[in-house]
RODO-2510 file (C-alpha; in nm, 4 decimals, decimal comma):
residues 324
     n   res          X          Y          Z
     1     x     0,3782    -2,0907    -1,9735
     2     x     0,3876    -2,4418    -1,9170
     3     x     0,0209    -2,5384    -1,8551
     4     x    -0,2208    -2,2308    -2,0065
     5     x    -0,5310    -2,4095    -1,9475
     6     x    -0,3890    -2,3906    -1,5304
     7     x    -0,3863    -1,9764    -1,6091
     8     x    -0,7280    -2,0538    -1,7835
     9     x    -0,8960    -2,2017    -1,4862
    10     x    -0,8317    -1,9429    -1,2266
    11     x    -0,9346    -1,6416    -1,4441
    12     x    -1,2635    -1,8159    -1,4956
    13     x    -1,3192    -1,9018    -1,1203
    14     x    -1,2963    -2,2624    -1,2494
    15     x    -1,0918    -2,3860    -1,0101
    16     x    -1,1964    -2,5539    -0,6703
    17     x    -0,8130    -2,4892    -0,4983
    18     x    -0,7599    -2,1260    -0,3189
    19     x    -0,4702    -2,0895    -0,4604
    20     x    -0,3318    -1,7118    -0,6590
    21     x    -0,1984    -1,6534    -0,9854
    22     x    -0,0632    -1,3175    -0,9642
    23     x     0,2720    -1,2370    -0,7826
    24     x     0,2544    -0,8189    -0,7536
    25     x     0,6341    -0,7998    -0,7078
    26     x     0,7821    -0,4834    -0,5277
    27     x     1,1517    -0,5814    -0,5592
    28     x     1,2574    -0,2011    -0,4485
    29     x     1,0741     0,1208    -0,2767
    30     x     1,3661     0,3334    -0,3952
    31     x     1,3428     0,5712    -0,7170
    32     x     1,5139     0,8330    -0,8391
    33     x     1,1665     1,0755    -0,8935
    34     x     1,0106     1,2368    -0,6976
    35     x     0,6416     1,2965    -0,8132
    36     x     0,3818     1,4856    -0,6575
    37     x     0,1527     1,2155    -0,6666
    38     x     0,3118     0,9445    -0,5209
    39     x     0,3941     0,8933    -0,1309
    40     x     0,6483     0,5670    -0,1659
    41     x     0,9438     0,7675    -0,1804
    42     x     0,8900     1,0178     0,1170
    43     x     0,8555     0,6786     0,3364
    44     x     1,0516     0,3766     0,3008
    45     x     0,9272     0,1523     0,5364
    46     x     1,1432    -0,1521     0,3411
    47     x     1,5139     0,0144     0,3580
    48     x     1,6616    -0,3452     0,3653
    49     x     1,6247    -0,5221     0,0512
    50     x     1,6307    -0,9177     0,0275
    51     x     1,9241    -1,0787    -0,1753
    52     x     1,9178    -1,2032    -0,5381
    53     x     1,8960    -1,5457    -0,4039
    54     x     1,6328    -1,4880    -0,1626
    55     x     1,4094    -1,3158    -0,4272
    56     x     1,4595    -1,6334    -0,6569
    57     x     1,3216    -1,9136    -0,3364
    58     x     1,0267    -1,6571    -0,3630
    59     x     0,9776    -1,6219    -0,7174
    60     x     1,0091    -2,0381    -0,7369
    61     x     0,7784    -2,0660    -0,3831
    62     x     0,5512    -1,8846    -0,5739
    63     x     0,5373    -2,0530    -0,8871
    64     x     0,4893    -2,3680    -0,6837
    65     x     0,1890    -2,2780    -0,4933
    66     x     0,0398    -2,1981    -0,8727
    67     x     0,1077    -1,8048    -0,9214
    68     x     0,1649    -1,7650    -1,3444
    69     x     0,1606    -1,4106    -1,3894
    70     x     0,4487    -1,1602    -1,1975
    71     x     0,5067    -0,7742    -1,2263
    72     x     0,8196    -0,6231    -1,1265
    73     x     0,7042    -0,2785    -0,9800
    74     x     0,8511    -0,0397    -0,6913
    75     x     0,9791     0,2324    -0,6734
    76     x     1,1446     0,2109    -0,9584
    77     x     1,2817    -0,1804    -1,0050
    78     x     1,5247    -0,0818    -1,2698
    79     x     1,7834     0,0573    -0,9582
    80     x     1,8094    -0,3475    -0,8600
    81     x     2,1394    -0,4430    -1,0749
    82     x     2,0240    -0,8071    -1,0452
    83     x     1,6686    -0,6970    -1,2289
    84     x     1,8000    -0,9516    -1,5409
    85     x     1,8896    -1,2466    -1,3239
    86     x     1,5378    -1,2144    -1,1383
    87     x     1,3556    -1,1461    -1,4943
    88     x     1,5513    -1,4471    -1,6783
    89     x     1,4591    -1,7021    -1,3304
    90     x     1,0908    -1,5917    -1,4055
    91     x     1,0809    -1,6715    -1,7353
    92     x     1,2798    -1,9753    -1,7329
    93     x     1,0051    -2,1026    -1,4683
    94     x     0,7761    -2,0238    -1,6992
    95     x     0,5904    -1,6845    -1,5612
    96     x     0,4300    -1,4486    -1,7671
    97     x     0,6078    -1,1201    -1,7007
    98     x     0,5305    -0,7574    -1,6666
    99     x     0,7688    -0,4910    -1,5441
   100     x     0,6373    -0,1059    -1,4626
   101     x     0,9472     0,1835    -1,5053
   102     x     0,9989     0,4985    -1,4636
   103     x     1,2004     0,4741    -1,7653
   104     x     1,4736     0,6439    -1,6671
   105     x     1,7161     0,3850    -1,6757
   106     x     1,6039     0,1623    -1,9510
   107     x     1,9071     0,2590    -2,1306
   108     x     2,1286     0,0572    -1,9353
   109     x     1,8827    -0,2985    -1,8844
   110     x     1,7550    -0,3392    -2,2767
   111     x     1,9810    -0,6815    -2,2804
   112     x     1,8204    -0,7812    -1,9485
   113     x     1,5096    -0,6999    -2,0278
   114     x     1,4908    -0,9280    -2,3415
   115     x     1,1964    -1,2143    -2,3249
   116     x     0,9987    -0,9386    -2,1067
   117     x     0,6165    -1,0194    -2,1712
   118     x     0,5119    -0,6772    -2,0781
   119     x     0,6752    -0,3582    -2,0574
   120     x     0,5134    -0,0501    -1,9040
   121     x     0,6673     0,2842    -1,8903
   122     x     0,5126     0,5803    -1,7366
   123     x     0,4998     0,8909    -1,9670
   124     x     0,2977     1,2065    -2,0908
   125     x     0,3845     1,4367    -2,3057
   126     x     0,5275     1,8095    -2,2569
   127     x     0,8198     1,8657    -2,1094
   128     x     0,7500     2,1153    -1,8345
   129     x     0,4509     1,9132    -1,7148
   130     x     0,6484     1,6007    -1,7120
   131     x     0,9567     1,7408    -1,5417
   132     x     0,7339     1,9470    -1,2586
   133     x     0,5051     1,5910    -1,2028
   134     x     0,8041     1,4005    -1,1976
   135     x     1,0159     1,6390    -0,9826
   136     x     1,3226     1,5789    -1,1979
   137     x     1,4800     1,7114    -1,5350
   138     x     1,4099     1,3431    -1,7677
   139     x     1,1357     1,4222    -1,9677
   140     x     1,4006     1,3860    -2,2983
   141     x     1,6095     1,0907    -2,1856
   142     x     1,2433     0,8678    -2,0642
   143     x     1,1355     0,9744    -2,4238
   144     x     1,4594     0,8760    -2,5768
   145     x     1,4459     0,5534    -2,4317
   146     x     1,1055     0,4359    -2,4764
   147     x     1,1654     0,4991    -2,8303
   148     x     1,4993     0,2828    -2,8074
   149     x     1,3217    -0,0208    -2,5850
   150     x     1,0675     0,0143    -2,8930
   151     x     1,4028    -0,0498    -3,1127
   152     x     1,5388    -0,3171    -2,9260
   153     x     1,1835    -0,5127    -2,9804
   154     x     1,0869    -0,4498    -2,6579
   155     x     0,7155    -0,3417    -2,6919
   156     x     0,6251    -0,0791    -2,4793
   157     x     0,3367     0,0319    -2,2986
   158     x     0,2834     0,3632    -2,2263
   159     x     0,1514     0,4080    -1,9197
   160     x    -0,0193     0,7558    -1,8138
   161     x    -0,1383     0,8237    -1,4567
   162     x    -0,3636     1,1662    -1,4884
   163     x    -0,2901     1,4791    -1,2683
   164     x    -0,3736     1,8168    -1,2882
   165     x    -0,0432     1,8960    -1,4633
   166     x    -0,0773     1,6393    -1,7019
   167     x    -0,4140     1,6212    -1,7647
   168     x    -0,4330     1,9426    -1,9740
   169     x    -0,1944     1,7727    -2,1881
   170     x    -0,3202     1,4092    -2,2835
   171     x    -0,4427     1,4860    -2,6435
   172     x    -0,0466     1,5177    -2,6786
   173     x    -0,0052     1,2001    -2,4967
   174     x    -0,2331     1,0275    -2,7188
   175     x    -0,0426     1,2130    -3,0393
   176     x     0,2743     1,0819    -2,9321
   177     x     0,1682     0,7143    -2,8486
   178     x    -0,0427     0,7085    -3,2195
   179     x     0,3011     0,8507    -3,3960
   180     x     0,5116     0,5461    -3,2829
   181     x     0,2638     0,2665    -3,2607
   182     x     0,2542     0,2771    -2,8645
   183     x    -0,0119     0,1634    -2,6787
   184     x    -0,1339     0,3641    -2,4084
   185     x    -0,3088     0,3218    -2,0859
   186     x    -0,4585     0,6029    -1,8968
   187     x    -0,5406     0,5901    -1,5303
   188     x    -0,6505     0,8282    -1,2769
   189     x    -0,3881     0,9424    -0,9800
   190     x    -0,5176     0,6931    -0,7103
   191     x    -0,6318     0,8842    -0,3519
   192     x    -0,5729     0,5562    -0,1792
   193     x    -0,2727     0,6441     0,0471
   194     x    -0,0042     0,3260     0,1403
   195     x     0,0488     0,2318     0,4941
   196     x     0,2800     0,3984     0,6510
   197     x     0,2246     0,6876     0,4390
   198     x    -0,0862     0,9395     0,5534
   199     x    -0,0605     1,1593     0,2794
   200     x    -0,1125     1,1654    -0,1180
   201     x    -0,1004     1,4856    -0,3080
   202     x    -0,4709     1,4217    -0,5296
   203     x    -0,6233     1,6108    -0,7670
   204     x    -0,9781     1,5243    -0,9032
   205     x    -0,9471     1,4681    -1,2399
   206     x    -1,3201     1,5448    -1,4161
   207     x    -1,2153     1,2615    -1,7585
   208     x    -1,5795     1,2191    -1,8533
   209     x    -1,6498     1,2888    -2,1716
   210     x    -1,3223     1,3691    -2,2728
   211     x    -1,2002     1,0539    -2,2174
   212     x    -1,4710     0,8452    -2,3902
   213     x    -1,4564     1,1052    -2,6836
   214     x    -1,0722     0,9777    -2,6752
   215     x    -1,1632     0,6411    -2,6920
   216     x    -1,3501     0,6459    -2,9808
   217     x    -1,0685     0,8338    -3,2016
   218     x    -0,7564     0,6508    -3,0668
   219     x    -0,8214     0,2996    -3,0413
   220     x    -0,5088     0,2453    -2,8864
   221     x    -0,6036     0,4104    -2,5903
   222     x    -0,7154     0,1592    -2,3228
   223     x    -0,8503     0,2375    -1,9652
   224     x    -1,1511     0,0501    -1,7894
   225     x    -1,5228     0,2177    -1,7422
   226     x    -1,4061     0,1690    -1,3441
   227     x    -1,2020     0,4741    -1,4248
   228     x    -1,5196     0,6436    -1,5253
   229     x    -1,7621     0,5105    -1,2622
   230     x    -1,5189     0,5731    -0,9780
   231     x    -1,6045     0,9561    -1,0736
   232     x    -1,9518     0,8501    -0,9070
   233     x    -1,7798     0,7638    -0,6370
   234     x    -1,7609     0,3728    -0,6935
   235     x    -1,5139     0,1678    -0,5353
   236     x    -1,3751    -0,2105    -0,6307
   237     x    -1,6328    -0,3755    -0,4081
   238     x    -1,9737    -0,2054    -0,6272
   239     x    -1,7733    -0,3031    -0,9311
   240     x    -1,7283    -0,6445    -0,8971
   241     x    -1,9148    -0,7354    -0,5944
   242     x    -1,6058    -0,7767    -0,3338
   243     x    -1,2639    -0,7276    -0,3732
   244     x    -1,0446    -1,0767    -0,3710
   245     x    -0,7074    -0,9924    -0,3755
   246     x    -0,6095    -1,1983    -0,0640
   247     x    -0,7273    -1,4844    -0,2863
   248     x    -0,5381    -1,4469    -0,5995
   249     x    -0,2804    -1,1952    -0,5158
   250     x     0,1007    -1,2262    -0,3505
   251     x     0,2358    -0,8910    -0,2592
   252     x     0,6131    -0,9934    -0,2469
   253     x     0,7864    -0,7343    -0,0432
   254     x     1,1684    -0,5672    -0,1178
   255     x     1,2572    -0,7340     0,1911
   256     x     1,1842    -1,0670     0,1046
   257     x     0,8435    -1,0909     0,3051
   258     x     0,4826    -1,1861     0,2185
   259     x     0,2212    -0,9538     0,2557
   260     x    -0,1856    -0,9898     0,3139
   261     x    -0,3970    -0,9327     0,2152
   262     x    -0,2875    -0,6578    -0,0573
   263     x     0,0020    -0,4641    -0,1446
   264     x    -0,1204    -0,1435     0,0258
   265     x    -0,2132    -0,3000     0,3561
   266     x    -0,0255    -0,5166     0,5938
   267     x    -0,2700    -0,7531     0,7562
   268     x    -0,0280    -1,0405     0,8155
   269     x     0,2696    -1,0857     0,7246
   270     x     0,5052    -1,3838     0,6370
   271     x     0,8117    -1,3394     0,8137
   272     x     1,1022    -1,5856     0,7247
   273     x     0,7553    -1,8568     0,7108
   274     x     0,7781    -2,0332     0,3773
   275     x     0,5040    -1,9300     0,1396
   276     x     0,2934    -2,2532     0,1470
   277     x     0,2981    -2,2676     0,5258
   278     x     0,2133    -1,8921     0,5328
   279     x    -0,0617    -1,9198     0,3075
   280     x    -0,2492    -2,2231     0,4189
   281     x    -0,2371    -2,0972     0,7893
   282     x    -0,5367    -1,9899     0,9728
   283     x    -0,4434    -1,6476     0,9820
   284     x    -0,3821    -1,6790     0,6104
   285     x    -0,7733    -1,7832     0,5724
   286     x    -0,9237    -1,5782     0,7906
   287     x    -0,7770    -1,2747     0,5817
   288     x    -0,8992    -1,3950     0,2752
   289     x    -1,2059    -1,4230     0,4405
   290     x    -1,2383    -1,0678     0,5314
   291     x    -1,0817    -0,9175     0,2503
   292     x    -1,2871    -0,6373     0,0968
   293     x    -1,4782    -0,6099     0,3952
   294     x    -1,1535    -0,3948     0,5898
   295     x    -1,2047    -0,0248     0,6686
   296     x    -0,9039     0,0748     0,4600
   297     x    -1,1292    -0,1455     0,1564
   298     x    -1,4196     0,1163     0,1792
   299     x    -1,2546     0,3575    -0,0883
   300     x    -1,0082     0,1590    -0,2551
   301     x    -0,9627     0,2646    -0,6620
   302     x    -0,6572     0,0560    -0,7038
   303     x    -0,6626    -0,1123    -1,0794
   304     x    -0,4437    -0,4029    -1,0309
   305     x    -0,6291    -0,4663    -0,7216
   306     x    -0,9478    -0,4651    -0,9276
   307     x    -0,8195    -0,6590    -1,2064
   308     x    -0,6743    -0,9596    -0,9694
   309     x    -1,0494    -0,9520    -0,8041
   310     x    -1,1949    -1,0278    -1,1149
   311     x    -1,1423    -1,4076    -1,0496
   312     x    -1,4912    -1,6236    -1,0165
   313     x    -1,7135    -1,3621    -1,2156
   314     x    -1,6307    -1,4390    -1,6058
   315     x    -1,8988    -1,1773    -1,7158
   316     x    -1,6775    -0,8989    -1,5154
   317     x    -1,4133    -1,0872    -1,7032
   318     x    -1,5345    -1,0486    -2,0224
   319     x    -1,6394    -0,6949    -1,9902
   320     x    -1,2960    -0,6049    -1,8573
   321     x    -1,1578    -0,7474    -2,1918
   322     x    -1,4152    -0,5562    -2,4157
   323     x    -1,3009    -0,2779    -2,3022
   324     x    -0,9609    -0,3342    -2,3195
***
């Protein structure tokens, strides 16, 4: 990173610019699963996908506006054969960056994926719970290859998103991750539906004590209290007062575009408008203004969207970091 104190003052709430720091980077809505859980594959609204070199006046538009932190998500980002380039133009710009797989296909990117800040791969453990979530027979290659990425110096994350098929498995999950060294991150299945998409096959997931219990014996287990209090029926805007992800969030599109104010609703949306223009516009502001106040806010349980929101309260901060 080429100024940290820059990161420094925006997770603090330090600085007086409106300007973000995190680019939540959707290079691709295809994947090769097919989980019960998840509604971007049965509706690809983004079946054009921008070019390498459109991606890379993004990535640098948004490292110029003052965005420091980018995760490659999707669908599954490791089907883009240009995933190195667009990695490699991150980091030599100077990004911290964080890329979330399937893991499918790590196999065939652990040379592009060298100098990655942050690798996540989403796992459990036992086979037939894996392959009936995931709607696909790669329970032993994902496995295989987490433990190679782990070889190749990699660093994986383990990334678990509880459902009812799952769920009766985590202790294993947690067994596993302590085995190799593997962190692991556990996260409810969200009920928050994308646009476009009316549907989300959701399962409540009673963690409770069992998952504090967890906690306390398996240190590297990580997941926020939100994951807990959302149980109550809490959403982003009682945790942390009102959700400000038009402010310190770009949700870069596969097709090249800019989306506010989040990246599960289309308020506005960029066009072929470069990002400074787009950003400082009045349509731009006015969404910022109003964001966490939308009717499609009211239940949102999103974690990245609560993390990025976290901006201007440094006690939420700090508590967020206790308990990771």
């Amino acid at each position: 990173m080429v100024n940290p104190l820059d990161l420094v003052s925006f997770v603090t709430g330090l600085s007086s610019q409106t300007r973000p720091f995190f680019v939540h980077f959707e290079c691709t809505y295809r994947c090769n699963m097919r989980c019960g859980f998840c509604n971007i594959w049965q509706s690809n609204p983004y079946p054009f996908e921008a070019s390498t070199a459109t991606f890379i006046d993004r990535l640098t538009e948004c490292w110029v506006i003052g965005c420091r932190l980018v995760s490659f998500t999707g669908g599954e980002p490791l089907l883009r054969n240009d995933i190195g380039d667009l990695v490699k133009h991150c980091k030599n710009l100077g990004f911290y960056t964080g890329l979330v797989t399937n893991g499918s296909f790590l196999h065939k990117h652990l040379k592009d994926l060298q100098g990655l800040d942050y690798l996540a791969v989403s796992f459990s453990y036992d086979e037939v719970a894996f392959n009936t979530s995931k709607g696909t027979e790669t329970f032993r290659k994902v496995k295989s290859n987490i433990l190679n990425a782990q070889n190749a110096g990699l660093n994986p994350h383990l990334f678990c998103t509880l459902d009812h098929l799952n769920y009766p498995h985590l202790e294993e999950t947690v067994e596993f991750a302590e085995k190799h060294g593997l962190e692991l991150h556990v996260n409810p299945v969200s009920e928050i539906p994308r646009e476009n998409v009316n549907e989300v096959e959701w399962s409540e997931i009673r963690a409770g004590n069992l998952m504090v219990n967890i906690r306390k014996l398996y240190p590297k287990v990580k997941f926020s209290n939100f994951f807990l209090l959302r149980k109550k029926g809490y959403t982003i805007n009682d945790y942390v007062g009102r959700c400000k992800a038009a402010q310190t969030t770009i949700a870069l599109k596969p097709d090249g575009t800019i989306s506010l104010p989040c990246l599960l609703q289309t308020v506005a949306s960029s066009g072929a408008t470069p990002l400074k223009e787009f950003w400082i516009s009045d349509e731009a502001k006015h969404i910022r203004e109003s964001c966490g106040r939308y009717p499609f806010c009211e239940k949102c349980d999103v974690i990245c969207m609560y993390e990025a929101s976290l901006i201007g309260h440094p006690a939420q901060i700090l508590r967020w970091l206790y308990e990771m």
